[in-house]
N, C-alpha and C positions, 0 to 999 in steps of 0.2 A: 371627534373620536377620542379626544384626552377626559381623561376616567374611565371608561371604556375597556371592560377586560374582552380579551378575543378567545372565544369558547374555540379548543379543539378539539377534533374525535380522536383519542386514544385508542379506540378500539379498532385498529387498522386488519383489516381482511387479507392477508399474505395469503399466497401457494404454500399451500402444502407440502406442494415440493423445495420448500428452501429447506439448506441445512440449516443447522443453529447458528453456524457461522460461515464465514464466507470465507473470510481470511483462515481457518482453520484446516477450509477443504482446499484451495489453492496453496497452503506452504506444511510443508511437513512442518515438526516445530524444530527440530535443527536449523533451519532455513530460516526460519523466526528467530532465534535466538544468534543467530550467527548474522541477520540484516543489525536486531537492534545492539551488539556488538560494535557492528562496523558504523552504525550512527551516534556509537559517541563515543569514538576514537576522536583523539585530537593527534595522534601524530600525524594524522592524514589531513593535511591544511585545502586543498584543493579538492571541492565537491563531484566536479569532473570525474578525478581520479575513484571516487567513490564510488557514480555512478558506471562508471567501467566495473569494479567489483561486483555491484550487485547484478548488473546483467552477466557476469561469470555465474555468480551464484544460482539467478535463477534458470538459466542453462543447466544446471546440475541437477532437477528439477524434470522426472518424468511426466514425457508430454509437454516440456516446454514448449514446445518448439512457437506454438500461440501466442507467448507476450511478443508483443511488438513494442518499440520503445515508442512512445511519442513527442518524449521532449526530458528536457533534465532546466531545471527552474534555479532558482539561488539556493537551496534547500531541500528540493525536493527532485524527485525524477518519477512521471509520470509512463506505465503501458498500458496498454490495452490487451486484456484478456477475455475472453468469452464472451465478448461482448462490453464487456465494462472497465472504464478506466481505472487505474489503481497507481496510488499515487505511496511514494516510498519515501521516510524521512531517509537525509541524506547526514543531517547533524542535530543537534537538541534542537535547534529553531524550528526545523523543519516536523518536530513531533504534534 
């Protein structure tokens, strides 16, 4: 397989029904702006305590009530909405 370039199809066949973005249609942009805010605070030394902020945040958040948390990583904190996991930097590493 070395030399070998691997053809793929760009022309991928999406629904119609997506929006343009996803992240767009789940965060107001307040909620956006105020996550990557609190992702590169360094007063805030513990990730933890971050991600407690951001499940505030996304409680503030009509029709939250759907993200479920799934876990909080070194960097990151993972929920689950609609079906699909979404993963939230917590510090720069985590972008």
């Amino acid at each position: 397989m070395q030399g070998q370039r691997l053809a793929f199809d760009t022309n991928l066949n999406l629904s119609d029904d997506l929006p343009e973005s996803l992240i767009r249609e789940f965060f107001p942009p307040k909620i956006l702006k105020a996550l990557m805010i609190l992702c590169l605070r360094v007063d805030i030394a513990d990730n933890n305590d971050k991600a407690d902020i951001v499940k505030e945040l996304l409680n503030t958040i009509d029709g939250s009530e759907g993200f479920e948390e799934l876990g909080v990583g070194t960097n990151r904190a993972a929920f689950l909405y609609r079906g699909l996991a979404i993963k939230i930097a917590l510090d720069r590493r985590g972008l």
